[in-house]
N, C-alpha and C positions, 0 to 999 in steps of 0.2 A: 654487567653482572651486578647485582644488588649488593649494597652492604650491611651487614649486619653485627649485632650488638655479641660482642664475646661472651654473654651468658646467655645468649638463646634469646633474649627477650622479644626479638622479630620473630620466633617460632609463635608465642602465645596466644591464641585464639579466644579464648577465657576462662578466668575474669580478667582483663586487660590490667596490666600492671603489675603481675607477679611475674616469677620467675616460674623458669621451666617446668620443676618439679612439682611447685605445689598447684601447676594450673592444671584445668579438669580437661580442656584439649587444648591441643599445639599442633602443630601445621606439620604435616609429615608429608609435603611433596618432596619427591625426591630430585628436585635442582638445587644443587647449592646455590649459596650465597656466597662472597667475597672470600670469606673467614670460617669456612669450613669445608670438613672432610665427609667425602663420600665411603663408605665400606660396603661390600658384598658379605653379605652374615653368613657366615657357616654355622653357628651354635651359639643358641641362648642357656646363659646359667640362670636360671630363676634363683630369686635368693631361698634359702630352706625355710622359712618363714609362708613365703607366699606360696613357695610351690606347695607346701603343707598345706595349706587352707583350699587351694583349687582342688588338690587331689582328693580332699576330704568333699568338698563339694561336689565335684563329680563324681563321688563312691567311689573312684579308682578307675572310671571306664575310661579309655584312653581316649577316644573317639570324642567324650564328654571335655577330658581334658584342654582338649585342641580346639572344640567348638567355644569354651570359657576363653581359652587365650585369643585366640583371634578376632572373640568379640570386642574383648579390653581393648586391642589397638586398633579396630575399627574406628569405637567410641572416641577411645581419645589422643589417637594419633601417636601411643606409647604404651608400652606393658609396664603401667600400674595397678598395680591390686588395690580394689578398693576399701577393700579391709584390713589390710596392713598395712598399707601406703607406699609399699615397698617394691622394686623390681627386680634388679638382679644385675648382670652382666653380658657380656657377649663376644667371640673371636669371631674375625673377618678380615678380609682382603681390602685395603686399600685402593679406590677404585679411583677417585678424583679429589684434590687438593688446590682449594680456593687460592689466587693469585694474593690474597694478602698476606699470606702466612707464611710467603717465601722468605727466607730467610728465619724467620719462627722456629720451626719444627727440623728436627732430622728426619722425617720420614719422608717417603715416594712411593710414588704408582707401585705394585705389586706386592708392600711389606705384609705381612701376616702380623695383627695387632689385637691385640685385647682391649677393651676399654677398660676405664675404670671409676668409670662412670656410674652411675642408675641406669637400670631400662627406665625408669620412671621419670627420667628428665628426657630421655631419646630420642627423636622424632625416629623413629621405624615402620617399616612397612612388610608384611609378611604374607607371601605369594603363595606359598604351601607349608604345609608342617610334614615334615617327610619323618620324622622318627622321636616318640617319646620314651627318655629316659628314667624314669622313676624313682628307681634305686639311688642315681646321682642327681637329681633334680635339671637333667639337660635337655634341649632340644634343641635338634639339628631343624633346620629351614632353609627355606627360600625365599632370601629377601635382602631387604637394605637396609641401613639405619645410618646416620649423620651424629659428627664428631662436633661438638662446638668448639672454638678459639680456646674457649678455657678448659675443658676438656682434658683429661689425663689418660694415659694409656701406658700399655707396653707390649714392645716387640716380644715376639713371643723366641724365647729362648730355641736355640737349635740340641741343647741337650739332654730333650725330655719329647714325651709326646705332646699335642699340642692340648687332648683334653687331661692331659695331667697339668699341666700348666694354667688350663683353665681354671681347674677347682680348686687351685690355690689362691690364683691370682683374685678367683670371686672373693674370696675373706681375708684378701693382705691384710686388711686392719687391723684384725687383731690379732696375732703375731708380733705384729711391729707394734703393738700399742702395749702386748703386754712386756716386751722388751724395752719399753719406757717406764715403765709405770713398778715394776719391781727391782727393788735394791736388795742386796747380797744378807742374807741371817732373814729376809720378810719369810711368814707362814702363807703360802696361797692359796685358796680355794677355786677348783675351778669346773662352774657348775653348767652340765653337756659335756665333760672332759673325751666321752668315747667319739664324738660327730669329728665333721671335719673340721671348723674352727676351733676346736677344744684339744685337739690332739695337737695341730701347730701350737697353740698357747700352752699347753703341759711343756712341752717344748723348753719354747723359749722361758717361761717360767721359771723349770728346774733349771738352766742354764745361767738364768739371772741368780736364782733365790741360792747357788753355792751348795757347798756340804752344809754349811750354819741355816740354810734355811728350811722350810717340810712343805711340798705341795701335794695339794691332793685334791685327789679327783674324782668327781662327782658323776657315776653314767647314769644317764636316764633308764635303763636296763643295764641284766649281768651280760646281754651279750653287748652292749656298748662300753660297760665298764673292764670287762676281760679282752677286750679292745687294746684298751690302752694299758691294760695290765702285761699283756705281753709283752710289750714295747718295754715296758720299764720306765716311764714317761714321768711318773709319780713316786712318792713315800708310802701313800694312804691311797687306796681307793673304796668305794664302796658306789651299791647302787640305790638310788632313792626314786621315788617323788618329787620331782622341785617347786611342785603348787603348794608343799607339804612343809610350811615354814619351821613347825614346831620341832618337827622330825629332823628337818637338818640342821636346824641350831642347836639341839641337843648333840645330835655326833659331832658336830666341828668342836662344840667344848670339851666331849671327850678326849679328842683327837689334837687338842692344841692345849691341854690341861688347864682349861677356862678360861684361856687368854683371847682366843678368836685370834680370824685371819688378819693379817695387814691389806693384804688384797685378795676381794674377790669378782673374778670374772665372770660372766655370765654369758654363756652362748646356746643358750636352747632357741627350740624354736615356737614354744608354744606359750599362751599366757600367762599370768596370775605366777609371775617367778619371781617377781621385785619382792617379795616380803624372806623370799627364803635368803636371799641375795644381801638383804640390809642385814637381817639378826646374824648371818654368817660375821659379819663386820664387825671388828670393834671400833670402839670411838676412835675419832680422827682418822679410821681406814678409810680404804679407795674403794668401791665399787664400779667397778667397769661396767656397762649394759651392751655389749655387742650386738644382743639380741634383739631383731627390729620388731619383735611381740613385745617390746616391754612398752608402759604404759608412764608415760613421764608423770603424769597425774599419780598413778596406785602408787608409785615411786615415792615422789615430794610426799606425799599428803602420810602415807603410811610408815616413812622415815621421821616425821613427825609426830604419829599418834603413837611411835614406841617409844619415844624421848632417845633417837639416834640422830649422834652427830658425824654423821661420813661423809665423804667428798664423793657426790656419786659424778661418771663423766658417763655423756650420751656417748656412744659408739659410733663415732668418725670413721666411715672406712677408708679416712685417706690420712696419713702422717707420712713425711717426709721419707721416703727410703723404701715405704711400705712392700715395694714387688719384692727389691733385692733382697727383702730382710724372711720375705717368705719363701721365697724361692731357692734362699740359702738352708732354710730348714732341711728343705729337703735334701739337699747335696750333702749335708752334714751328717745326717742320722738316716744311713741306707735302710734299717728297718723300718722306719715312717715311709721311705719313698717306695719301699716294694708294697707296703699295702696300699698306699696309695693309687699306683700306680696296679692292682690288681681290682679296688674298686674302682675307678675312674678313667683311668686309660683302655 
């Protein structure tokens, strides 16, 4: 059996010398190597970024959908979008486990596991597309994908369904990021509050930010915002525009009596949100970018031309703990898990 490099780098086809993700194809035969796992894919989560931009490309036709995705991993031996750059997730069945990683890993032949990885670093392979989700950004298939050495994942919990599980486990980052990132009295904004990573981050938010602190939440629509107004998630909600910088820095002043957030999150799915994201900020705040539409450029350069000093952080979907910390939202706050669990499972 061959052995290979624990970031994949034996996968990369070209440009030789990168890693996984940011190469244009990588090797998706489906024999392992020494230091990796084999899965049987039951379900891909596209991340809502990408799955937005295919669905808008294909105008919504399913058929259209399926013939874009299957192109991309034809092409490049992984479901990355090429205009986001972004892929998404997937649960699957453990099918085979390289002999180096014994002793490595707790897992075995038959475990039910999520990745928690990118599609976009994946090497996958897709045999049919048996059902397009839209509403949740999911598709069920037929196929396989490989685990790398360094690779992260998780068992998928026995007490939930497995695609409620999924749709959390696709956005553990930010939950668990903004459970780092907010201390007790901070004001939070948090802009997509009604989507699925907005509503885990309202969350943990109001759980960090205490009685001393005011989160509020930002829906992209009233019916996203009366989302999470039922919930009781927030202090403030309202719904806006988030390409609409002017508009939202004028409410968060009214709304924090000139003072701006301490942290603002962002989790939309669509572009041109870094400028409402910075003026929500005041000096020395945190800007979260969870959002993989955001433009590290319009970011830097436009954080700049308003004379703002914030600490913006790219959105890592991986921090230490991140399943457990999301997958406790749910357990914790039964009204999150029954809508959840009514759109997604």
């Amino acid at each position: 059996m061959k052995k290979g490099c624990p970031y994949g780098t034996h996968r990369v086809i070209e440009p030789k010398g990168v890693l996984p993700q940011p190469a244009e194809k990588i090797d998706n035969t489906m024999e392992i190597y020494d230091n990796e796992i084999l899965i049987d894919v039951q379900t891909l989560n596209i991340d809502s970024a990408s799955f937005t931009q295919i669905e808008k490309q294909a105008e919504g036709n399913i058929e259209e959908i399926k013939k874009i995705m299957m192109g991309l991993v034809e092409k490049q031996g992984k479901h990355k979008n090429p205009v986001t750059g972004s892929g998404g997730m997937l649960i699957g069945t453990v099918k085979e486990i390289g002999p180096a990683l014994e002793g490595k890993t707790d897992l075995k032949v038959g475990d039910k596991i999520a990745t928690l990885v990118s599609l976009s670093l994946t090497p996958l392979v897709i045999e049919e597309i048996l059902e397009v989700r839209p509403d949740v950004d999911q598709v069920d298939i037929k196929g396989q994908a490989i685990l790398f050495e360094s690779g992260i994942y998780a068992v998928l919990p026995d007490d939930m369904p497995e695609n409620l599980a999924l749709s959390v486990l696709d956005v553990a980052g930010a939950p668990a990021q903004t459970a780092k990132l907010v201390k007790p009295g901070d004001s939070v904004v948090v802009i997509g509050g009604g989507g699925k990573s907005g509503l885990l981050c309202l969350y943990e938010a109001k759980k960090r930010a205490g009685v001393t602190g005011k989160v509020i939440c930002i829906g992209g629509s009233e019916k996203s915002k009366s989302r999470a107004e039922r919930l009781g998630l927030a202090d403030e909600y309202f719904a806006a525009d988030a390409t609409d910088a002017i508009l939202i820095y004028n409410r968060i002043m009214e709304l924090t009596d000139g003072k701006l957030a301490d942290v603002v999150i962002n989790c939309v799915n669509i572009p041109n949100t870094e400028m409402a994201s910075i003026l929500a900020c005041k000096d020395e705040g945190i800007v979260y970018f969870f959002s993989m539409a955001t433009s590290f450029t319009k970011a830097a350069l436009g954080a700049e031309g308003v004379g703002k000093d914030v600490t913006m952080i790219v959105g890592n979907g991986y921090t230490k703990g991140h399943a457990k910390i999301a997958l406790q939202v749910l357990r914790e706050c039964q009204p999150l898990k029954e809508l959840f669990t009514e759109m997604y499972a």
